[in-house]
C-alpha positions in Angstrom: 4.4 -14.8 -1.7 2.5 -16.7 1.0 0.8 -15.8 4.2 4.1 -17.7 5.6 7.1 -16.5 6.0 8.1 -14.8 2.8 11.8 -15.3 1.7 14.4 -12.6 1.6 14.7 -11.9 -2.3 15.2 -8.8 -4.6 11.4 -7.3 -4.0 12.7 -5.1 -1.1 15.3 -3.6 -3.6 15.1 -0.4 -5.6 17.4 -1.8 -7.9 15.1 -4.6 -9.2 12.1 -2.5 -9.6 14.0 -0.3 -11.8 15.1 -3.1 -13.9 11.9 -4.9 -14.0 10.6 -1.5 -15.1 12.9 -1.0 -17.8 12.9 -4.1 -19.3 9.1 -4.4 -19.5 7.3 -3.6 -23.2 5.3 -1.0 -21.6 5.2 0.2 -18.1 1.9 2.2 -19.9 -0.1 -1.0 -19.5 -1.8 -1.8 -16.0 -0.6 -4.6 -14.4 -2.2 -5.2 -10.7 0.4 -6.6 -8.3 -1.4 -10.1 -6.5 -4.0 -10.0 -9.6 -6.3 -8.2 -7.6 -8.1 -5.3 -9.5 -9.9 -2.6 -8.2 -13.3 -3.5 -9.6 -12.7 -6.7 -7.3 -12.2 -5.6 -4.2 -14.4 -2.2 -4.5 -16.9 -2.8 -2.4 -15.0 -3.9 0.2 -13.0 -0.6 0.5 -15.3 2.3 -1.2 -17.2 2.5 2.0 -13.8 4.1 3.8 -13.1 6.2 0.4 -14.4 9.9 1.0 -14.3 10.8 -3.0 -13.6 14.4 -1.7 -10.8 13.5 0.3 -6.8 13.6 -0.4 -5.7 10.0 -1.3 -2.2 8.4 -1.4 -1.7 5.1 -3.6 1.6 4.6 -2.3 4.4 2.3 -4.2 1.4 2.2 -7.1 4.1 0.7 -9.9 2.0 0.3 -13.0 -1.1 -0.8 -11.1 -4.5 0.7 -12.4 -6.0 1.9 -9.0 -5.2 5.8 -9.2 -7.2 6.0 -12.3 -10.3 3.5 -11.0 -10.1 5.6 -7.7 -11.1 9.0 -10.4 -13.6 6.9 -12.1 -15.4 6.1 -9.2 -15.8 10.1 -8.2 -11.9 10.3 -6.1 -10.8 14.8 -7.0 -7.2 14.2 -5.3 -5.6 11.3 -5.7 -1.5 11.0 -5.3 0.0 8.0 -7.5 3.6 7.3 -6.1 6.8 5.3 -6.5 10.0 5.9 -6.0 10.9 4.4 -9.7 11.7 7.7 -11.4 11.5 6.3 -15.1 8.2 4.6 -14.2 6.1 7.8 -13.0 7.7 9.7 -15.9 6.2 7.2 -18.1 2.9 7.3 -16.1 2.6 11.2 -16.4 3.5 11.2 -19.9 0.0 9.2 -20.6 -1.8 10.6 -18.0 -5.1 12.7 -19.4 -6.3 13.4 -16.2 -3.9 15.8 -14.5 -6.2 17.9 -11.9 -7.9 14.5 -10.4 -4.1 12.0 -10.7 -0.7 12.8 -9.7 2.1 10.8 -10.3 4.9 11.4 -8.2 8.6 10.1 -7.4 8.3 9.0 -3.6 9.6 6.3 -1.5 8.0 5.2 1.0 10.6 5.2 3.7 11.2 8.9 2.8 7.9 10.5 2.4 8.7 13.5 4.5 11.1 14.5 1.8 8.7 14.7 -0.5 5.1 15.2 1.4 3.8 17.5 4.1 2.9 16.0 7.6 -0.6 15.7 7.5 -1.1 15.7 3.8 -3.7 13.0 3.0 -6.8 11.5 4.2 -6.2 8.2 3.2 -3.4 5.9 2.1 -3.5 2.7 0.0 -0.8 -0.1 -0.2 -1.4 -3.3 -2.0 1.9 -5.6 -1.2 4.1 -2.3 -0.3 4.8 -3.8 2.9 4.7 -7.3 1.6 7.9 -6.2 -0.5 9.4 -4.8 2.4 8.9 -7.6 4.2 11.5 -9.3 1.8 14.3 -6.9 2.5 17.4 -8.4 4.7 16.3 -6.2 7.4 12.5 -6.1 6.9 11.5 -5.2 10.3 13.4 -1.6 10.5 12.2 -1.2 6.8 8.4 -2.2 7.7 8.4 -0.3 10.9 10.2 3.1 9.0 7.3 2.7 6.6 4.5 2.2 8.5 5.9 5.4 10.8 6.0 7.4 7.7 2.9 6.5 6.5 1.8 7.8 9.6 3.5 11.0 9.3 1.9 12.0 6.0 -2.1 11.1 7.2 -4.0 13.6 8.7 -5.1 12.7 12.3 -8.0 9.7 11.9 -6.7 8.8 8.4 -7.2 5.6 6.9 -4.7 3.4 5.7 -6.2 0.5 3.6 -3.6 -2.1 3.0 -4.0 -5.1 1.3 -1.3 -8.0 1.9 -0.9 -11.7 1.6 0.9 -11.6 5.0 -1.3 -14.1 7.9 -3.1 -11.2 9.7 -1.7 -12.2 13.2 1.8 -11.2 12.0 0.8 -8.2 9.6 -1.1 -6.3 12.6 2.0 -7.5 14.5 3.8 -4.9 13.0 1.4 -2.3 14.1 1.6 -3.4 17.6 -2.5 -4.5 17.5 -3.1 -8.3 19.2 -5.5 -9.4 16.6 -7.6 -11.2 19.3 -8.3 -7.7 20.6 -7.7 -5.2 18.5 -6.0 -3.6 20.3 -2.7 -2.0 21.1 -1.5 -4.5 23.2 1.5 -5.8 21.9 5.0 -5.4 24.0 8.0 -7.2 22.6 11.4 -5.3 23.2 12.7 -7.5 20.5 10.6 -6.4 17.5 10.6 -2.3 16.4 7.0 -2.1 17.4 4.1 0.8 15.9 1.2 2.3 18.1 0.0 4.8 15.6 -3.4 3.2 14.0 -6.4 1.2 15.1 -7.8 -1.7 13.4 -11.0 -1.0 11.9 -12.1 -3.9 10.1 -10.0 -7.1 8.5 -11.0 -8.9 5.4 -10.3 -12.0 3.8 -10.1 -11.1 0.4 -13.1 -14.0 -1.0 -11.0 -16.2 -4.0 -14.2 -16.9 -5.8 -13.7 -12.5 -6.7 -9.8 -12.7 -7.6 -8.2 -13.8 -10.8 -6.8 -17.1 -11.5 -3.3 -18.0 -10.0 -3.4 -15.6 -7.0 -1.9 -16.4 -3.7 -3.8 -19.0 -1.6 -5.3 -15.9 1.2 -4.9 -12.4 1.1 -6.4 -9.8 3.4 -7.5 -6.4 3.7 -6.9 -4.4 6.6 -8.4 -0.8 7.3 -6.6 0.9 10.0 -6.9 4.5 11.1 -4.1 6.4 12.5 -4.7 7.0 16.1 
């Protein structure tokens, strides 16, 4: 993926995560999605991280961030896909059951599985960006980004992470990146007005591992 337009292909589709899932060796061993590891991007986001909070890593595949999120201090963190076989995997190995949950969710659908108002902070590192490739990515990103919203508390932060040009990520949010603000009205596009932007990184390439994406951007957003 690009900070472009990204291509409709099979990363919006449950089906191919499953099989990518079950074909690999061993779902057991961390792979991060845009070869971004926590350690590399940790102090960028640790100054939004409350360690005594409730924390969603939402769409988490076989990434390592739960388990870097309890090593830096995180009591309640929430580890979730909506790949059955993979969290069963992930549970099976996990040694640290009261700080990590995993837990069968999708992301379109976390009311079915979540309370409103149920964490402090979200993370998503390329959720949306895999949304984005669905044949209708703009009901998918907006149903996301409104569920999201459902299961943070009121001032929650949402730290996403994406390879998407911020002028069209935020777009999705309904924030005019020159103001940062809610500003946006287009009758064409499924706009959100539920978070703020707080702060937007470029994710520095001289701290990411080889072969990434040419730019990719952090964004910390808080629900409004």
């Amino acid at each position: 993926m690009s900070s472009g337009k990204i291509v409709v292909s099979d990363l919006g589709e449950k089906s191919y995560w499953q099989s990518r899932y079950s074909k690999q060796q061993n779902v057991l061993i961390n792979f991060e999605w845009f070869m971004i590891t926590f350690q590399q991007i940790s102090t960028f986001i640790e100054p939004f991280i409350d360690p005594t909070k409730a924390i969603l890593d939402i769409g988490c595949g076989n990434s390592g961030f739960g388990e870097e999120l309890v090593n830096m201090g995180c009591r309640n963190v929430t580890a979730a896909d909506y790949c059955e076989q993979l969290i069963i995997k992930r549970n099976e190995m996990n040694e640290r059951k009261e700080q990590l949950n995993y837990c069968v969710a999708d992301v379109l659908k976390l009311n079915e599985t979540f309370e409103a108002q149920s964490f402090d902070i979200v993370i998503d590192k390329g959720l949306l960006d895999a949304l984005d490739c669905c044949d209708n990515d703009e009901n998918a990103t907006s149903k996301a980004i409104n569920q999201i919203a459902q299961v943070l508390c009121s001032n929650g932060k949402y730290i996403l992470i994406s390879c998407r040009d911020p002028k069209r990520r935020l777009y999705d949010f309904g924030i005019d990146i020159c103001s940062s603000s809610s500003s946006i009205d287009n009758s064409n596009h499924q706009v959100n007005f539920l978070f703020s932007l707080l702060q937007t990184f470029e994710i520095p390439k001289s701290i990411t591992t080889q072969n990434t994406p040419d730019k990719q951007f952090l964004f910390i957003l808080q629900k409004n």
